[in-house]
C-alpha positions in Angstrom: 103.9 94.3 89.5 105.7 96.0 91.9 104.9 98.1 95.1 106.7 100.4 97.4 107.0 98.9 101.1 104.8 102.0 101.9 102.2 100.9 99.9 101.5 97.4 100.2 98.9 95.8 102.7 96.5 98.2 101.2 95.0 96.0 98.4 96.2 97.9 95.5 98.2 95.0 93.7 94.8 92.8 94.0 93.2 96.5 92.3 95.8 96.3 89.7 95.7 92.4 88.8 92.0 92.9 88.2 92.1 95.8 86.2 94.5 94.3 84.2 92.7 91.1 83.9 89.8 93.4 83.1 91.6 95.3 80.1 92.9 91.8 79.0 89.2 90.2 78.6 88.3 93.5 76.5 91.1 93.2 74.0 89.4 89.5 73.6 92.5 87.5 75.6 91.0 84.5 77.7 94.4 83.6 79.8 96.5 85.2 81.9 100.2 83.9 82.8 103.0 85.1 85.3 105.2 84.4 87.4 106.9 85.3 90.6 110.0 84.5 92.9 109.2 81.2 95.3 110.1 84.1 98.1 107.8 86.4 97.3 105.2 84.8 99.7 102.4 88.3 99.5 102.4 87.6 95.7 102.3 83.9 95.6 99.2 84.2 98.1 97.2 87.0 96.7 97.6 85.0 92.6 96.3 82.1 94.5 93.4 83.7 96.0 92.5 85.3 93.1 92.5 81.9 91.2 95.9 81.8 89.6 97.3 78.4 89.6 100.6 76.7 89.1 102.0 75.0 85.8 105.1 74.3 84.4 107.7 77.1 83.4 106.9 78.8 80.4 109.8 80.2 79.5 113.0 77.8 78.8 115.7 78.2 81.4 113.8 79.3 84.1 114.4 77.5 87.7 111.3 76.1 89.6 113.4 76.4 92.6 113.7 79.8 92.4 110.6 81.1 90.1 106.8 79.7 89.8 104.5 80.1 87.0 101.2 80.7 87.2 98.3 80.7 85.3 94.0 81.6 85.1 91.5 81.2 82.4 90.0 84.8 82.4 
């Protein structure tokens, strides 16, 4: 997800995660996965608030120094 400076602080990536937590529970999914820059500190915080929680990289290649994988049982 992404969200223009001028939009952020006003909840609408927590609006989107859910709705698309919500569309991924109706088509019968029961995980969700993603992952974000280590920098990206507003990101990292609002996945971990809404229950995301770290694992290993899921995708070969990809620099835990840099990246962070997350993951929530929906």
């Amino acid at each position: 997800m992404y969200l223009r400076p001028a939009f952020r602080g006003l909840s609408l990536g927590r609006r989107i995660l859910r709705l698309l937590e919500v569309d991924a529970r109706a088509q019968g999914l029961h995980v969700a996965q993603l992952e974000t820059g280590v920098d990206n500190r507003a990101a990292l915080a609002l996945y971990h608030c809404e229950g995301y929680h770290p694992i290993p990289p899921y995708r070969p290649g990809r620099d835990p120094s840099i990246n962070r994988a997350l993951r929530k049982q929906l």
